[in-house]
N, C-alpha and C positions, 0 to 999 in steps of 0.2 A: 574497537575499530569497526566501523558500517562493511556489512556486506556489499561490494563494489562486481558482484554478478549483474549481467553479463556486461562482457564489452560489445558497444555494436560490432558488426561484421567488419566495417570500415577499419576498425581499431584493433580487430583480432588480427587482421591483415599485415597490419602495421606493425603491430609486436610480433608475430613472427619474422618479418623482415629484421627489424631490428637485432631477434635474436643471432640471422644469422651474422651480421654485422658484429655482432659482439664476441662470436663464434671466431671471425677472422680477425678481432685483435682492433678493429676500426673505432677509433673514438666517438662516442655517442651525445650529442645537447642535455643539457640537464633536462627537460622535456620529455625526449626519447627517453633518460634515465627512468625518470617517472612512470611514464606510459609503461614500459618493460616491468617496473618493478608490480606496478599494478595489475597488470597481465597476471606475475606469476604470484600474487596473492588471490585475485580473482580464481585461479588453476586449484590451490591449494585447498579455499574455502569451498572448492564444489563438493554436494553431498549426495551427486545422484540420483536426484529426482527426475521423475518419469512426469513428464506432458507439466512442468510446473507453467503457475501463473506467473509471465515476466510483466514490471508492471513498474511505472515511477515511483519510487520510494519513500514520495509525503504519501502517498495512497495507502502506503503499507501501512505506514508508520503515524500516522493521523486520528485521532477520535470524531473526525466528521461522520461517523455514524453511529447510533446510539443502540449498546446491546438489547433490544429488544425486538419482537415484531409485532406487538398488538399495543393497542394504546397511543398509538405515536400521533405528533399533531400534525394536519394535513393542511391548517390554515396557510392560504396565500403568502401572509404576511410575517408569518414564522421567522427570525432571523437569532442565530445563536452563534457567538463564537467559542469554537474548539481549540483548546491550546496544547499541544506537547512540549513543554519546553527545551531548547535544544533542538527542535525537529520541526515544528511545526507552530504555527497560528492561523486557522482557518475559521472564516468567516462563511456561516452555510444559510441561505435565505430561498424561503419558495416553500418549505418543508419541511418536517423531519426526515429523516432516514436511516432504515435499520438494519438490522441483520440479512433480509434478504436481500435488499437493495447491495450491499456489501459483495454479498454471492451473486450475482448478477453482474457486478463488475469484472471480479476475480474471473469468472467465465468468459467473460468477454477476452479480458488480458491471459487467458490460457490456447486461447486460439488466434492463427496468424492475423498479422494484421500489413497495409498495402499502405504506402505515400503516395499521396492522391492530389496531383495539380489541376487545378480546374483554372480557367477566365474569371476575372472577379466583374460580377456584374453591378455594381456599382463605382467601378473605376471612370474616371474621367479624366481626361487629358488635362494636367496642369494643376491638377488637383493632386493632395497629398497621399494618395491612396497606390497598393500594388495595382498591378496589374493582372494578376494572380493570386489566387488562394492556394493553401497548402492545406490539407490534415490528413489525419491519418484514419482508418477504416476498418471494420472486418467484414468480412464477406464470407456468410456461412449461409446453412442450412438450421430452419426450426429445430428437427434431430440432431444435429451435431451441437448447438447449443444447450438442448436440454442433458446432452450425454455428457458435456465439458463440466455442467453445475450435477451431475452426479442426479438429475431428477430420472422418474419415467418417461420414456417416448412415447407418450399416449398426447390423444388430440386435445385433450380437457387440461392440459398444461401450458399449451399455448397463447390463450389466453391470460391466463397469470404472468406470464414470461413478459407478453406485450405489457402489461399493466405496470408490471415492476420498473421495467424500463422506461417504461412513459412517465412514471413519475421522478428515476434519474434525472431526467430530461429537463424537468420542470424545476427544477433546481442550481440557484447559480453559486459558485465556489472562489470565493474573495480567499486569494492567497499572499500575506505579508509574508515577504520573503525576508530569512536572518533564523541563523543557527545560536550565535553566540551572545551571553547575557545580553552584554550591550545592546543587541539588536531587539534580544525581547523589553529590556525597558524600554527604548526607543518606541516599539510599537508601542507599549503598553500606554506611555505619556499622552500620544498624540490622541488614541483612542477617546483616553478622557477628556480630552480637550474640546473631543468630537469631530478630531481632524484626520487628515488622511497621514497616514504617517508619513514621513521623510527617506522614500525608498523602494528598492522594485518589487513589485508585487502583480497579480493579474487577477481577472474576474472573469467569467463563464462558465458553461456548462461541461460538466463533465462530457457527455454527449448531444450532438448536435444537432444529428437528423437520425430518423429510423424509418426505414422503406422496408415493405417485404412485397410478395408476387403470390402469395396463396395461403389460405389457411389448413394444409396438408403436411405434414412431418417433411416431405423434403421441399419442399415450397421454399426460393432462396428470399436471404433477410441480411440488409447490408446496416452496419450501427456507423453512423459517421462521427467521429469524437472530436471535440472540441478544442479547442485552441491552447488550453491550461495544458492537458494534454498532452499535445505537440509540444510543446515549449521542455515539459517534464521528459519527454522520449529524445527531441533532439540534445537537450543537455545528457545524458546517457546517464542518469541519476536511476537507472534501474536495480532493481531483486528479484531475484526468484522464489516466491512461495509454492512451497510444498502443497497443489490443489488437491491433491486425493485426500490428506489429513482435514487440509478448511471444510471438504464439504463431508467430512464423515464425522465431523462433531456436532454435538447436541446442543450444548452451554449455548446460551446467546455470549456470556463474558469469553467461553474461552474461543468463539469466532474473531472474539474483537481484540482479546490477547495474542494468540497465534499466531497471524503477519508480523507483527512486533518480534516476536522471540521469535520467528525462523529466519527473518531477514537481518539477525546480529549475531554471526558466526564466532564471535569469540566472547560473550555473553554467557555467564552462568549461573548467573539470578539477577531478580528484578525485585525490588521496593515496590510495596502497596502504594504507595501514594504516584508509581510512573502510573500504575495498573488504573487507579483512580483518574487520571490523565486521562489515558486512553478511552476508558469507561466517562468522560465527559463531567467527569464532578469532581470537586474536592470533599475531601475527607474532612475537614478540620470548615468549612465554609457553613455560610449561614442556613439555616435550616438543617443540619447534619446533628446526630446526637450519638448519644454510645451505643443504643440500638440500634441503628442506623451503618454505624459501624462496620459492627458486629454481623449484620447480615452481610454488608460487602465481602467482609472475609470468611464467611460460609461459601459465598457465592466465587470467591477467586477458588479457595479449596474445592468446590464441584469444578472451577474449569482445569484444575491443572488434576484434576482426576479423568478430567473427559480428554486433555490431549492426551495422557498416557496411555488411555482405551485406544486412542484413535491411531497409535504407533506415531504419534510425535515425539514424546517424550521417553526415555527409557525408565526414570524415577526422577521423584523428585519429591523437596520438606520443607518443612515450614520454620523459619526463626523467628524468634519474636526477639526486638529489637528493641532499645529504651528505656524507660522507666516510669511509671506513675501517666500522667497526662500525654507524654511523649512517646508512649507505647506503642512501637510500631509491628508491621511484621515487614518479611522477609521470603523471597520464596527462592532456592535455589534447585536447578533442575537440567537435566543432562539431557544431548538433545539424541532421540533415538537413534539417529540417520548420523555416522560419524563423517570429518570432514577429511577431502584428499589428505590433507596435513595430517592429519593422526590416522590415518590407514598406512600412512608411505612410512611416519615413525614406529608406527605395530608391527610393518611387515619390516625392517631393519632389526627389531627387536628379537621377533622369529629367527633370522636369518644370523 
């Protein structure tokens, strides 16, 4: 089951009332049922993270960014599509993007963020357009930004920061919406066909504007985000990742592993080939060979060494899986950080 942290405020509200409703014996809508039980699975699954990044859950859970930071391609015209099956099919064009671009996000999504109605200036009476813009925003300080992504507060970082971000910016995020096979063939059909698929989906930028007022540590810097965005926050499709483990690991793989596995609470190992998802390739795909391999699973073994360094993980081993040509691996691993649910069954156990 998906980690269903947090409820918005609106929702936390609501299941409390609920609960006490339920409290006096008051018959509930299957809805309410819902909402309630969600609440207290939400309750259950918290692990106590301190300042986590709250953040839409294709973001977490997506291979739109590719473990690397050097080498990446910056042509215009770049367009690649990313697929997690089950989770995700993302379409990224404008750019590569990689491991820091990633961390730059995460930091943004660790610090508050404001719904922000503005006039739409291109509205016209009679025309099919709002009248109003909605998105959502943060509103920080250079310092506070550099201290969310775990960097130095020095002035020679600010710089980078803007760069990093400005090339978010220049990147647009074709999102085919559908969880279940049927919907990934669906896209997948139409794709070849070189059609738009048959279904909801959106396109824009992660972020949409970036303003600042000084190039001084506390000089304010407001990130305005984009529509994709909004749509992902107001559907309350969010997680909470663990930021202090993302930015204290080393691995480009285990940056791009670690939202994955922290944002699936009842999760106790993952198959190379999700991992190979996530990392934006197939395993078994053309140009792949058994060297090729081979270095991926060196390379998962360095990341789930660098979560256990980083206090994500408490342990964790390697299966190998299959036979002969089908030879997979297997990695299963315990998460350091236990969840309400098995603190409240330890402390029952003591008692």
């Amino acid at each position: 089951m998906a980690d269903e942290l947090p409820l918005t405020l609106k929702q936390q509200k609501q299941a409390n009332r609920l609960r006490l409703l339920s409290l006096a014996k008051r018959p509930l809508t299957e809805e309410q049922l819902r909402l309630l039980e969600r609440a207290e699975r939400s309750k259950q699954n918290r692990r106590g993270r301190k300042k986590p990044a709250v953040m839409p859950d294709r973001l977490a859970r997506t291979s739109a960014f590719t473990p690397r930071r050097q080498g990446l391609i910056t042509d215009s015209n770049f367009v690649r599509v990313y697929e997690v099956p089950g989770y995700s099919v993302v379409e990224v064009k404008g750019r590569e993007l990689g491991s820091q671009h990633r961390d730059a996000i995460y930091a943004l999504f660790r610090l508050p963020r404001i719904k922000v109605t503005v006039p739409n200036p291109e509205y016209r009476r009679g025309r099919l357009l709002s009248p109003i813009k909605i998105h959502y925003e943060t509103r920080t300080t250079w310092r506070e930004l550099l201290k969310a992504i775990g960097r130095i507060e020095h002035l020679n970082n600010l710089l980078t920061m803007m760069q990093v971000l400005s090339e978010v910016r220049q990147v647009n995020f074709i999102v085919h919406q559908g969880k279940s096979l049927k919907d990934m063939d669906r896209i997948h059909k139409a794709r070849a066909r070189e059609m738009l698929p048959n279904g909801p989906g959106s396109v824009s930028g992660l972020i949409e504007n970036i303003e600042w007022d000084g190039g001084q540590l506390d000089s304010k810097i407001v990130v305005q985000f984009g529509p994709t965005v909004l749509q992902m926050i107001e559907k309350a499709a969010l997680v909470s990742i663990n930021a202090d483990v993302q930015f204290r690991l080393k691995s480009d793989h285990a940056k791009t592993f670690w939202p994955f596995i922290d944002s699936q609470p009842n999760f106790t190992f993952v198959d190379e080939e999700r991992l190979a998802q996530l990392a934006g390739r197939d395993l078994w795909g053309e140009g792949e060979t058994s060297a090729t391999r081979a270095q991926f699973r060196k390379e998962c073994r360095e990341a789930f060494k660098d979560m256990q360094s980083a206090s994500g993980l408490s342990e964790w081993r390697e299966e190998i899986t299959g036979t002969g040509r089908t030879k997979s691996r297997r990695y299963h691993y315990e998460h350091a950080a236990p969840r309400q649910l098995e603190l409240d069954l330890l402390g029952s156990k003591i008692a």
